[in-house]
N, C-alpha and C positions, 0 to 999 in steps of 0.2 A: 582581512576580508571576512565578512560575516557567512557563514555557512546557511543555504536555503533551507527551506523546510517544506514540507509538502503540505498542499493545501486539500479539501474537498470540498466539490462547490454541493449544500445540502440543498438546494433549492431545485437541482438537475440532477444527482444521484442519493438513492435511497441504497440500504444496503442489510441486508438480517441473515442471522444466522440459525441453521436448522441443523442440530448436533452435530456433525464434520463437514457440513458444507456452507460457504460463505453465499447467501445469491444477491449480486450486484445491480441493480438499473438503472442506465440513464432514460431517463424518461424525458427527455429533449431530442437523443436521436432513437429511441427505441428497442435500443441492445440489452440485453441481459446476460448476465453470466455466472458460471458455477466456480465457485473456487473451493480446494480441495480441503483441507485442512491447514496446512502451513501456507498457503497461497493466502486462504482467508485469514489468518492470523496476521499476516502481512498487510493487508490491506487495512483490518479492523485499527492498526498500530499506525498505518499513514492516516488515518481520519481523525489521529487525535493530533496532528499537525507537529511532529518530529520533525529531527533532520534525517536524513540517511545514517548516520553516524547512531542516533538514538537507535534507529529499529537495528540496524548492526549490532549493537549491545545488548539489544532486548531479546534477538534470537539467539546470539552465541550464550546466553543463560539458559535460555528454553532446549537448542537443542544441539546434538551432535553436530561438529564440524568445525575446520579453519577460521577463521576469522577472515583470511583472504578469500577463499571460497565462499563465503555466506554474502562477503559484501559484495563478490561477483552478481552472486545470484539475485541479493537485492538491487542491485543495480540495474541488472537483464530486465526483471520482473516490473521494477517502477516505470522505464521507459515505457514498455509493453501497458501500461494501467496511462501512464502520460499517454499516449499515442491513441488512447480508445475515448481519450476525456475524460476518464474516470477520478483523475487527479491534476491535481495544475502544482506550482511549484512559487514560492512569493521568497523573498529575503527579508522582507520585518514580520516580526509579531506583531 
């Protein structure tokens, strides 16, 4: 079974970064947000349309931690980015 990958719809979120902070908009419902350093690192790494498994790899290079803990936290963190619409999620390339 093929593993999904993360989508970003660019037509509804715009997204730039301002030296440690990531700022987010959907400009369909109007929200905006700040992301910290590693949050926007995270985010910047689902727009280029990964699996979970990729950004998992991409951060246990970048930065201290588990491997089981990191993919926790990406996991917590994409739900939370799924839930706001900021990401959708497809199975083919």
């Amino acid at each position: 079974m093929p593993e999904s990958y993360f989508t970003l719809d660019t037509k509804s979120v715009i997204f730039e970064r301002f030296d440690d902070e990531l700022i987010a908009i959907h400009l369909d419902r109007g929200n905006y947000f700040s992301l910290n350093s590693t949050a926007g690192a995270i985010f910047e790494l689902a727009a280029m349309q990964p699996t979970a498994s990729e950004i998992v790899t991409a951060l246990t290079q970048r930065y201290e931690g588990g491997t089981a803990e990191i993919e926790a936290e990406v996991a917590r963190f994409m739900s939370e980015l799924q839930a706001e619409g900021l990401i959708g999620t497809s199975v083919s390339r």
